[in-house]
C-alpha positions as CSV (number, residue, x, y, z in Angstrom):
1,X,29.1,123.1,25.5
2,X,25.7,122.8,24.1
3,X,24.1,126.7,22.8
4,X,20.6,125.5,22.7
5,X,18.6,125.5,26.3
6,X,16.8,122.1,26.1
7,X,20.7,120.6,25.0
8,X,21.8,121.7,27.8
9,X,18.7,120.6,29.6
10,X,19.2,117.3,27.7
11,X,23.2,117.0,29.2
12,X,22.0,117.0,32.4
13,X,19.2,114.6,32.0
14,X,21.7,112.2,31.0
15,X,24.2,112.5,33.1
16,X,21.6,111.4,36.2
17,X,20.6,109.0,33.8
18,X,24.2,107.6,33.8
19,X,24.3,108.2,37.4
20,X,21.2,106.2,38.2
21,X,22.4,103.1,35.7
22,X,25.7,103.0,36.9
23,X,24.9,102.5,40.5
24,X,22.2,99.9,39.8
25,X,24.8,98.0,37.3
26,X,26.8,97.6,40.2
27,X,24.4,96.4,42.8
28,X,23.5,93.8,40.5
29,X,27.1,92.8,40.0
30,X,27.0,92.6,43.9
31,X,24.3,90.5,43.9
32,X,25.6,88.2,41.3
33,X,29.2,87.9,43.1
34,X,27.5,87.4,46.7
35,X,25.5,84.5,44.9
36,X,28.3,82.8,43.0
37,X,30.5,83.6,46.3
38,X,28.1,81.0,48.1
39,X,27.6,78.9,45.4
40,X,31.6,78.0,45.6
41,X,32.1,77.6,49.2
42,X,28.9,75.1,49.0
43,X,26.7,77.0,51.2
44,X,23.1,75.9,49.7
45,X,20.8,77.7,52.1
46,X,22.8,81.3,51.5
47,X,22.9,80.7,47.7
48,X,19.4,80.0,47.7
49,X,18.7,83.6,49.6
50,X,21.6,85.9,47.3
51,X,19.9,83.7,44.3
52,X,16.6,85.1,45.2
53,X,17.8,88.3,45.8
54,X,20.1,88.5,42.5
55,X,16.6,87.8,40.6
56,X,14.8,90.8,42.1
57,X,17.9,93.1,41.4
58,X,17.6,91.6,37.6
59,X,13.8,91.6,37.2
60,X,14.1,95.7,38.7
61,X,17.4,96.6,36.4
62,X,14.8,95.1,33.3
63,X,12.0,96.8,34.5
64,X,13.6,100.2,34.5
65,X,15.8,99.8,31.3
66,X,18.9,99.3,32.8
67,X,19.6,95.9,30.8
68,X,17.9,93.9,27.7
69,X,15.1,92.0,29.3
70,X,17.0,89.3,27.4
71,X,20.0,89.7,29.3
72,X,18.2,89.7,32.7
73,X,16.4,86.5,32.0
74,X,19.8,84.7,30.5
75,X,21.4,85.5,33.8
76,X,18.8,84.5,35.9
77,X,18.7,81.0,33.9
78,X,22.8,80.8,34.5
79,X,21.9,81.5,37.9
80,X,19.8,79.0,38.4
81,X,21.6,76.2,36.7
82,X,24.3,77.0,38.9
83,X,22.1,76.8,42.1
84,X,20.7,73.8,40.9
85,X,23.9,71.6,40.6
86,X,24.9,72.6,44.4
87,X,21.7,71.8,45.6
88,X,21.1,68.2,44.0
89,X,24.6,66.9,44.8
């Protein structure tokens, strides 16, 4: 346990921190398996809505700090690459 106040200040911080990440990782890990979900069972019009939705949770989870801005936009290109082959065939 930390002796100095703002350590201990600091502790907490981070833990809500931690909180506040892990909860938003998982959302987007939602989104992502709701998208690919819909992308496998063919269904173009639902994959198009979870892709859209999947992008916002990405762009926000950047924004914040969550995940590398690189990350975010890899995973929306995968995304998208993915949507496209359903909905040209």
């Amino acid at each position: 346990m930390a002796n100095i106040k703002s350590q201990e200040k600091r502790i907490r911080t981070n833990e809500r921190a931690r909180l506040r990440n892990q909860s938003v990782k998982s959302e987007l890990r939602t989104a992502v398996r709701g998208f690919r979900e819909a992308v496998d069972a063919g269904e173009k019009d639902k994959a198009g809505e979870m892709l859209a939705f999947a992008t916002r949770k990405l762009d926000k989870a950047a924004s914040k700090g969550v995940i590398h801005k690189n990350q975010a936009a890899n995973k929306k290109s995968a995304l998208t690459i993915a949507f496209n082959k359903i909905a040209g065939a």
